[in-house]
Structure formats: structure tokens, C-alpha cells
C-alpha positions as CSV (number, residue, x, y, z in Angstrom):
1,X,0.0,0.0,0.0
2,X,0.9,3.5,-0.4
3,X,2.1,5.8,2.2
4,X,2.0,3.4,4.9
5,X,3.3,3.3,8.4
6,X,5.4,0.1,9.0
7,X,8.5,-0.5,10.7
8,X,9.0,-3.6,8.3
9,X,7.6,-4.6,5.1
10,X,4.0,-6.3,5.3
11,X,4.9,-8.9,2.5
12,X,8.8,-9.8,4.0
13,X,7.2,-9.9,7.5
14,X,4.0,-12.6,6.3
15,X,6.8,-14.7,4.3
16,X,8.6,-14.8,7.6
17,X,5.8,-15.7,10.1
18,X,5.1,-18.5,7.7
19,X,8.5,-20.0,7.3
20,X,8.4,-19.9,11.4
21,X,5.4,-22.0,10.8
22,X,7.0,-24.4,8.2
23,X,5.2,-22.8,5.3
24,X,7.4,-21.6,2.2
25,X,6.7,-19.3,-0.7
26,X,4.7,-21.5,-3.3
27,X,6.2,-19.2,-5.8
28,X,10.1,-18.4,-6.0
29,X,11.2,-15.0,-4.7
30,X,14.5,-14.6,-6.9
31,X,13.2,-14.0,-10.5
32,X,16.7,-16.0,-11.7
33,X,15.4,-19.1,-9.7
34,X,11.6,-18.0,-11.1
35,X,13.1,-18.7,-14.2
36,X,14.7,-21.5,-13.5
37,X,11.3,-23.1,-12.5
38,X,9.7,-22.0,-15.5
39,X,12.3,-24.0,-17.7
40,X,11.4,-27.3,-15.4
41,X,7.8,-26.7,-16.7
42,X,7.0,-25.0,-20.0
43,X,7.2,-26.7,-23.4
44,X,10.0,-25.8,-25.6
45,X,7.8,-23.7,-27.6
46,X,6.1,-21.3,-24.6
47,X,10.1,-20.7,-23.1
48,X,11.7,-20.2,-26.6
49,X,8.9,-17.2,-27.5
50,X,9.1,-15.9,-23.8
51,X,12.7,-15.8,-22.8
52,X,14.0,-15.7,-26.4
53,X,15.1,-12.1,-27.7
54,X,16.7,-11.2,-31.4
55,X,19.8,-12.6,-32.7
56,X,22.6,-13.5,-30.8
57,X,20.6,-11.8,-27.6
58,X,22.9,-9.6,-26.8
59,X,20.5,-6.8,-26.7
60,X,19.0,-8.9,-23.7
61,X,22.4,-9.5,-21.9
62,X,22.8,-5.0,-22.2
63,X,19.5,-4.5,-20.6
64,X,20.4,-6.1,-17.8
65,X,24.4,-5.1,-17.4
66,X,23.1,-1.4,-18.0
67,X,21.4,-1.7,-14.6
68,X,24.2,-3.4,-13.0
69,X,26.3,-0.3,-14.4
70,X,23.7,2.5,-12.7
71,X,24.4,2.0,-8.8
72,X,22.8,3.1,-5.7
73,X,24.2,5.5,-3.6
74,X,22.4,5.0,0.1
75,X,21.1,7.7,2.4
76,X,20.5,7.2,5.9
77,X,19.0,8.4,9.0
78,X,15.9,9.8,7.3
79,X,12.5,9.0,8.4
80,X,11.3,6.2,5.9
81,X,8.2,4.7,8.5
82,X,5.7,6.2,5.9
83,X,6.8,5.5,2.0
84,X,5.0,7.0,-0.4
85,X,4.9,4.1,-3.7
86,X,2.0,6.3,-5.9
87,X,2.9,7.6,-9.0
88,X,0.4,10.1,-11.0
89,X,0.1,10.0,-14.8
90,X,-2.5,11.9,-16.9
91,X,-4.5,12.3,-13.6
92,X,-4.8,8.8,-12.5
93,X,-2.6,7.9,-9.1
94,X,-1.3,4.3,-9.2
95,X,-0.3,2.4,-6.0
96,X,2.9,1.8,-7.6
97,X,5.8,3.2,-9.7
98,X,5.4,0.2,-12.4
99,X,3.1,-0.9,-14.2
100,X,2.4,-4.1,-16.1
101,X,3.9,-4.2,-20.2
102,X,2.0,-5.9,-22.9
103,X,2.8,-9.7,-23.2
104,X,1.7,-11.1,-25.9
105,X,0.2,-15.0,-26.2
106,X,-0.4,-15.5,-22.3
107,X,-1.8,-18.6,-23.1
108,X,1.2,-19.9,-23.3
109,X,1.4,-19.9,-19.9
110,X,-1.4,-19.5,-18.2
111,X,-4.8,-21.8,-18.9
112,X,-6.7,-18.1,-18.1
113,X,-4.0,-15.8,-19.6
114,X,-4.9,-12.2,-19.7
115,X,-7.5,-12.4,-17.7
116,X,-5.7,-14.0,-14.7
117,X,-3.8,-11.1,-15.0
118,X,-6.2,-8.4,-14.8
119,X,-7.5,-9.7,-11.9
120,X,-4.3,-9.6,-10.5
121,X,-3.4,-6.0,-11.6
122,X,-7.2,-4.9,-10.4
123,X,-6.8,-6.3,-6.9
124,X,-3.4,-4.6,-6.3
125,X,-4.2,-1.3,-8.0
126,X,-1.3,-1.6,-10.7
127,X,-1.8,-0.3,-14.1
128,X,-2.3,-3.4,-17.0
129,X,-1.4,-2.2,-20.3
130,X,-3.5,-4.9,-22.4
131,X,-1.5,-6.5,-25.3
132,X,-2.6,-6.3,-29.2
133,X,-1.3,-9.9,-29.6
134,X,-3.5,-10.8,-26.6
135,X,-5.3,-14.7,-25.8
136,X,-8.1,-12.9,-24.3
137,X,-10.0,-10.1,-26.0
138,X,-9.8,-6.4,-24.3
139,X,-13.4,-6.2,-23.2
140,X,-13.1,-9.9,-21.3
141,X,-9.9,-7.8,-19.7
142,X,-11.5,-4.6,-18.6
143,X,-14.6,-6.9,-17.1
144,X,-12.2,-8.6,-14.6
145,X,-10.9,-5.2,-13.3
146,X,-14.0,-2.9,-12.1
147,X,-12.5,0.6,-12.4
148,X,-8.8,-0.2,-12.3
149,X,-6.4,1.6,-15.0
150,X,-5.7,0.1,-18.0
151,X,-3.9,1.1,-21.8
152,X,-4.2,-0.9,-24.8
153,X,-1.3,-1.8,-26.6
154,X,-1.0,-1.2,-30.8
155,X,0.3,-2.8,-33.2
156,X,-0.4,-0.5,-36.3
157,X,-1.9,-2.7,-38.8
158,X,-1.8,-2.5,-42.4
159,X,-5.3,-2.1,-42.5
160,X,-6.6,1.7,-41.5
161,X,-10.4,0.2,-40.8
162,X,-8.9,-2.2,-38.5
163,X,-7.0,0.0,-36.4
164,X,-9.9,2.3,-36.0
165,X,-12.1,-0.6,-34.2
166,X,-9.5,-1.6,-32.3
167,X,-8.9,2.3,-30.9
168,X,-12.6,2.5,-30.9
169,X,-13.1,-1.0,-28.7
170,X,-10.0,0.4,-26.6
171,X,-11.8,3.2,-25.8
172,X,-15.4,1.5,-25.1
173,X,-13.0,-0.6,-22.9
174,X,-12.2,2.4,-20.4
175,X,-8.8,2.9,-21.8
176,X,-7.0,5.9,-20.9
177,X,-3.9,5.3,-23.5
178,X,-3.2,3.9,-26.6
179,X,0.7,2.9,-26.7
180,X,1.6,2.5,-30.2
181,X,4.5,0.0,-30.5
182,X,7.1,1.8,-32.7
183,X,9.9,-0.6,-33.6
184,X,8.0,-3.6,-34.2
185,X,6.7,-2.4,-37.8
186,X,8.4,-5.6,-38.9
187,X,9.0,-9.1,-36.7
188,X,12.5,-9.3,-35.4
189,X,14.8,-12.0,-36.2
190,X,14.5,-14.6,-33.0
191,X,17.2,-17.3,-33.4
192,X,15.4,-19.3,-30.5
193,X,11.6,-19.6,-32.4
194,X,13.4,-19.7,-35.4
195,X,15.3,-22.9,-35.2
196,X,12.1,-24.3,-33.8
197,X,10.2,-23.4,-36.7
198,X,7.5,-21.9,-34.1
199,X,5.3,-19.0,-34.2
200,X,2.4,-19.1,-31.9
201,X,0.5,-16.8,-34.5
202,X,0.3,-19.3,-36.8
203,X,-1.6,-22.1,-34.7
204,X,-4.1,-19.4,-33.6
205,X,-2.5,-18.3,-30.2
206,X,-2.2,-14.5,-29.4
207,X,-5.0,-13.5,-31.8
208,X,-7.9,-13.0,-29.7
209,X,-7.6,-9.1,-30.4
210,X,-8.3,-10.1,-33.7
211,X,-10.9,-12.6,-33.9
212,X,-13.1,-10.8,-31.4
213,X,-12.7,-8.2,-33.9
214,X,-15.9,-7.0,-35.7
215,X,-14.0,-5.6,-38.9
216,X,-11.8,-8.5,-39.0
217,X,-14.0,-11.0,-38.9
218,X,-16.1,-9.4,-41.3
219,X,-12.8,-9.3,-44.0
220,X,-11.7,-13.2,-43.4
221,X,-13.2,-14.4,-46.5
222,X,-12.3,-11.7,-48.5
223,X,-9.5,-12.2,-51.5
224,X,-5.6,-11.3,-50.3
225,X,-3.7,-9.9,-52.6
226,X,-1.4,-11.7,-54.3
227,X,-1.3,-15.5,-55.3
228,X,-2.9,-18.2,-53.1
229,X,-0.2,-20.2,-51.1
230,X,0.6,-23.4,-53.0
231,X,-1.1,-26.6,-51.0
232,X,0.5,-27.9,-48.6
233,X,1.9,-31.8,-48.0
234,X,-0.8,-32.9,-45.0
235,X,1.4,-33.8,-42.1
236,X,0.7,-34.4,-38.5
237,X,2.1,-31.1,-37.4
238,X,-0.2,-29.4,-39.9
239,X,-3.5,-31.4,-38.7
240,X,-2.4,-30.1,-34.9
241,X,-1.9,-26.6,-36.3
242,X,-5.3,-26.4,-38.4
243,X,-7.3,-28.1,-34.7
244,X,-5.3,-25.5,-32.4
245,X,-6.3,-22.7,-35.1
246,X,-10.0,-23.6,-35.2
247,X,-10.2,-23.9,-31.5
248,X,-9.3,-20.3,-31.2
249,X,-11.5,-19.0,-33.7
250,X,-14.9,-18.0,-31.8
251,X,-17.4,-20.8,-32.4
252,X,-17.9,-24.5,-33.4
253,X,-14.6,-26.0,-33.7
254,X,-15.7,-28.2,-36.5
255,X,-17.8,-25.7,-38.4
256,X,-14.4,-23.4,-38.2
257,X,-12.1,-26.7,-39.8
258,X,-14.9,-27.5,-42.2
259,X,-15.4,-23.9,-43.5
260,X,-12.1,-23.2,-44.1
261,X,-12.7,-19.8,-41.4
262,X,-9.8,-20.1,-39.0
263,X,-6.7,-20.8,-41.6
264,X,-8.1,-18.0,-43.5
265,X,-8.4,-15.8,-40.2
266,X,-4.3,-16.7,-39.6
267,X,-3.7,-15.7,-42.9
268,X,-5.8,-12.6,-43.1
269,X,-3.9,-11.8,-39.7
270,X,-0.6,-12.3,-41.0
271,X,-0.9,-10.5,-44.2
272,X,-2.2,-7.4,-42.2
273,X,-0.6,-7.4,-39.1
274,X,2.5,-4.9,-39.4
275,X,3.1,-2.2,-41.5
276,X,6.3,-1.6,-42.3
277,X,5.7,1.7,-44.2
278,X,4.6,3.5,-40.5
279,X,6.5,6.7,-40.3
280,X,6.0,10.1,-38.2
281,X,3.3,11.8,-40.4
282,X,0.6,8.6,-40.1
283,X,0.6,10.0,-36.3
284,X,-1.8,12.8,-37.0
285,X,-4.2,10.2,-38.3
286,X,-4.7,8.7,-34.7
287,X,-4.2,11.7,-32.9
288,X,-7.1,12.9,-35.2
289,X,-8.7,9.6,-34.6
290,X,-9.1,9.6,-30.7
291,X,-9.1,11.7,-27.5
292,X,-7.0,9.2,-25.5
293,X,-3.6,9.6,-24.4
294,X,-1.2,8.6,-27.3
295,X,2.3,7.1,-26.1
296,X,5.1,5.8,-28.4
297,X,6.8,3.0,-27.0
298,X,9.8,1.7,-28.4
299,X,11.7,5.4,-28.5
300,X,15.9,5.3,-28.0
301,X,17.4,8.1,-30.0
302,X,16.8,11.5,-28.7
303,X,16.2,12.6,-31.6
304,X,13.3,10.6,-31.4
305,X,12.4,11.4,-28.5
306,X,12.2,15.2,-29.8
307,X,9.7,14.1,-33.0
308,X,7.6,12.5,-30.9
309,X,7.5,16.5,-28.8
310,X,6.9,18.0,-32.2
311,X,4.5,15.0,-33.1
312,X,1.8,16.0,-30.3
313,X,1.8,12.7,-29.0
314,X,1.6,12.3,-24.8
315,X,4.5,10.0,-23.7
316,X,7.3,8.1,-24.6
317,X,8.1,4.5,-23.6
318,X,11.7,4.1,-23.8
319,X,12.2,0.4,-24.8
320,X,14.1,-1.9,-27.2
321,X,10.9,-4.3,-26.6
322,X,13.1,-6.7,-23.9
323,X,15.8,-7.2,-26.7
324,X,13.0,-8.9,-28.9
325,X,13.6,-6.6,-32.1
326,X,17.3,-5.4,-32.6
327,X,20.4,-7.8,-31.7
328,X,23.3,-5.0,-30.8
329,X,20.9,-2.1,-29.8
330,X,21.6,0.1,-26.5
331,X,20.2,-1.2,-23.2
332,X,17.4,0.8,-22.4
333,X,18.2,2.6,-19.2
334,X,21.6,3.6,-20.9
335,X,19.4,5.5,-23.4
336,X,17.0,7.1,-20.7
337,X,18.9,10.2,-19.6
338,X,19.5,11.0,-23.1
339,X,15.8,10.5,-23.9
340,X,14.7,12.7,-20.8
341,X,17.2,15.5,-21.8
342,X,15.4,16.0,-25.3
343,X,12.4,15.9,-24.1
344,X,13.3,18.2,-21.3
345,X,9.9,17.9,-19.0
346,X,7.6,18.2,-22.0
347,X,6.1,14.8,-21.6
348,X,6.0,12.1,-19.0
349,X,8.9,9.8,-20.5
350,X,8.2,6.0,-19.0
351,X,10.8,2.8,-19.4
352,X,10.7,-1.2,-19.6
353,X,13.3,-3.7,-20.4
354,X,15.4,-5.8,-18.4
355,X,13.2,-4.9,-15.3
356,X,13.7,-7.3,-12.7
357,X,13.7,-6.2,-9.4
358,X,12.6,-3.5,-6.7
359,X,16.0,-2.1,-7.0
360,X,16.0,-1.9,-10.9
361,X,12.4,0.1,-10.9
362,X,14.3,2.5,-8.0
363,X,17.4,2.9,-10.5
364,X,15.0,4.3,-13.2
365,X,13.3,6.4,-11.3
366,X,15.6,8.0,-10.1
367,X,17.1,8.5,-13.0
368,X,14.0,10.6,-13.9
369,X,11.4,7.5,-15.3
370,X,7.7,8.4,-14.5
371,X,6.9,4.9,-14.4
372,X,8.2,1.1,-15.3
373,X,7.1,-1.4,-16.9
374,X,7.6,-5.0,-16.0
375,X,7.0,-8.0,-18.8
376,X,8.9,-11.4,-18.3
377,X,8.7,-11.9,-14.9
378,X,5.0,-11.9,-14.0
């Protein structure tokens, strides 16, 4: 809780009365040794598109040695028996300085995905930022959490009519943000899915954005452009594929296999689902478009930090998108003081990437961070 008069931590003091009791954390406290559990449970598949990042993952291994470089300097003697955890943002207050990033394909590892963890975010108060490559649609989110913030993530599509419902259904939602993801206009190059041939898209996983979609559905007969793909050798992988893509597909699994709806849904999905021609001057379509705050998320350069002032937009997330995008690229608290100095207090300027603990979250703030996100580790 916020502001609250303790002379020791309410969680640390509960995990301690109940180890006196022979009870121990069900879940484990170190997020290394979290991790470690993970790998002793997940399928290949779910750790390869969760842990894996682009390339050789260096990008990953910077995010996290940039926050070993940044180091804590302590103060003492100061009255610290009531701590103030609130941060405000576009005149909401959160209980605390982070909030929850968009993950995308939950499903992978959790039978109630998003939802499970909007019902977590709405019981402690923390911001949920809900993900564009969601398994459970935005309005199923926003009914698990009452009044609680949330932001929709997007993924700018190639199709216009598209991104309008989805800002539309965002705002219908109760969304108070729409973060548009800026450096994933095309899908980075991830060695780890990659060598095991495995993209959750294509079996029907992370699409429930989409196929809840009005507009979308509506378009999932229509012709693509371009030649049909060639027919494809029947294999047993491919009959698990076409069952796990008709399953996702809202109703009759059958009626989905027989009428041919859910392969054509993937394929509609993956013929419109980036757009790498995005630049600077489609902003003023969206800003145009909606009333909600806009925030660009995936800003490093300050120079771009200083478009995005001239652009009108309302926040920054400063983010190499956990090292999923661009193998070599700066860790992403290295390139928050530069970002903060462009944009010189004319916007709240948020972070994620390589957030781990309590201490990392402190580091950014401090460093001048309205707010951080958190993805991998819940």
C-alpha cells in the first residue's frame, strides 16, 4: 500500500511468520530461480517465445548489465516509517511506480492468460497495459478489473479500418492510453523460435484481439492480394496446427475446420498485421482519430524522443521491446537520460526492459522515469 506506516515490510514480515510455521513461498522470490522453475515446466515452444530475444541476444544481456552499471548510492538516517509508492500520470494515481507491459500469447502460460492477470493488476491497483497480440480479448480484460487503469497496446496494422475498431473497442474498454509500439513495424529475427520453426500466431495463439474483432471478422473471407499459397503436404504437425487454429477461432470447432474460417483468419492476420511503411506523419491520423492519451513505445534516439514533442503525442516508452527486435541495440536505461534531456519535461517519459527487481524500478526512477514497466517476470 501506499504511504503506509510500517517498521518492516507487510509482505517480507508474512513470508517470515510463515517460514516460522514451516510454510514456504509456493512461488520463488529470486526472479533467476523463477526462471529456473519456468524452464522445469514449460514446453519448448512457450520458453523459446518468452525468454527468447533477437539474434545473438545480446541486446537482452545490455538491458540487464546497463542496470548493473547504474548503482545506488544510500542515504541514511531519514524517516522512511511512511513510503510514499503512488505515482500520478495523466490524472490517475497508481499504488505503484510500475506498471504491467503488454505480453503477448499469455496462453502460453497460463490456462486463463490475460485475464488471470487483470484480476491480479485490479486487486493490487497496478496499471495493465492490455497486449494487441492478446489470448483474451480487451473487453473480457476490462470486465475482470471494475474501475482499475488500463492502456491498450497497438500494433499498427496495415489495415486503416482495422486500427480504427481496435482504438474504438479500446476506448469503449475504459482505456485511458493507446501505446503504439514503434519498432516492431516488422518481426524481429528470433534465433530461439526460429530454429524451432514456431510462431504461436500461426496455430491461432495471441490473436484473440483479432478474432473478437468485428472488422476483422467481417474481412476473413475476402481475397488477399497476391497468389494463393501453393497446397501444402498434410502432415501431423499441420493437422495439430489447423485443430489448435479452429479452436481459437470463436465458435464451433468443426464448423471453423470444415469452412475453411480459421486458416483463412491466420492468414488474413498475417498478411495485415504490421506495417512496415509507419512513419512520423501517419501519427496525426490517430491523434485525429481519438481523444485518448497517445504514447510511443519503443523510443531510444533522442532525436526521437524530440519528433515525438513535435509529433503531439503524450508519452514516450523508452524500450528496445526486452531485446526482442534489434540484436546490438543500446540497453534501455543507458538511453533514458539522453531521452529525458530532449524531451526536457515536456512529456512524461516511461521505461521497460530488463526490469527485474525492486531495485531496478528505484534505478529508473531515479534517473528521472515516471513509471516502469515489468513484462517477463509476472
Amino acid at each position: 500500500m501506499s504511504n503506509e506506516p510500517s517498521t518492516t515490510p507487510r509482505r517480507q514480515s508474512e513470508i517470515y511468520f510463515n517460514g516460522a510455521r514451516g510454510i514456504r513461498p509456493r512461488v520463488p522470490i529470486d526472479g533467476t530461480r523463477l526462471e529456473d522453475a519456468a524452464r522445469g515446466v514449460l514446453s519448448p515452444l512457450a520458453l523459446s517465445y518468452i525468454a527468447g530475444g533477437a539474434g545473438s541476444e545480446s541486446t537482452m544481456r545490455e538491458n540487464r548489465e546497463a542496470f548493473e552499471r547504474w548503482r545506488i548510492v544510500p542515504r541514511v538516517l531519514r524517516d522512511v516509517s511512511r513510503r510514499d509508492t503512488t505515482r500520478t500520470l495523466f490524472g490517475r494515481t497508481w499504488n505503484t511506480p510500475f506498471y504491467l507491459s503488454p505480453i503477448g500469447v499469455l496462453e502460453l502460460m497460463h490456462p486463463e492468460a490475460d485475464v488471470a492477470v487483470a484480476r491480479a493488476a485490479a486487486e493490487r491497483g497496478v496499471l495493465m497495459v492490455f497486449s494487441n497480440q492478446a489470448s483474451a480479448s480487451m473487453e473480457a480484460c476490462a470486465a475482470a478489473m471494475g474501475d482499475s487503469p488500463r492502456w491498450f497496446q497497438l500494433y499498427w496494422s496495415k489495415d486503416d479500418e482495422l486500427v480504427d475498431s481496435f482504438v474504438s473497442r479500446a476506448e469503449l474498454c475504459g482505456c485511458e492510453a493507446i501505446v503504439v509500439t514503434v519498432d516492431t513495424t516488422w518481426l524481429g529475427w528470433r534465433t530461439r523460435d526460429l530454429e524451432l520453426g514456431s510462431l504461436p500466431f500461426l496455430a491461432g495463439q495471441g490473436l484473440a484481439q483479432y478474432l473478437n474483432d468485428p472488422v476483422f471478422m467481417r474481412k476473413v473471407h475476402d481475397p488477399l492480394p497476391g497468389p494463393a499459397p501453393a497446397q501444402a503436404r498434410v502432415t501431423l504437425g499441420a493437422l495439430r496446427t489447423a485443430f489448435s487454429q479452429a479452436k481459437a477461432v470463436p465458435g464451433s470447432t468443426l464448423a471453423n475446420l470444415r469452412s475453411g474460417t480459421s486458416l483463412k483468419a491466420v492468414r488474413r492476420f498475417t498478411a495485415t498485421y504490421a506495417r512496415p511503411s509507419l512513419t512520423w506523419s501517419d501519427l496525426a491520423y490517430l491523434r485525429n482519430r481519438t481523444k485518448l492519451k497517445i504514447l510511443l513505445k519503443g523510443i531510444q534516439h533522442p532525436d526521437d524522443a524530440r519528433r515525438a514533442v513535435d509529433a503531439g503525442v503524450d508519452g514516450v516508452i523508452v524500450s528496445n521491446h526486452g531485446g526482442r527486435q534489434v540484436d546490438g541495440a543500446i540497453g534501455s536505461l543507458d538511453a533514458l537520460p539522453a531521452v529525458l534531456e530532449a524531451i526536457g519535461g515536456a512529456m512524461p517519459v516511461l521505461m521497460d526492459s530488463g526490469v527485474r527487481t525492486g531495485a531496478d524500478v528505484y534505478k529508473a526512477i531515479a534517473l528521472g522515469a515516471t513509471a516502469v514497466g515489468i513484462g517477463r517476470p509476472f
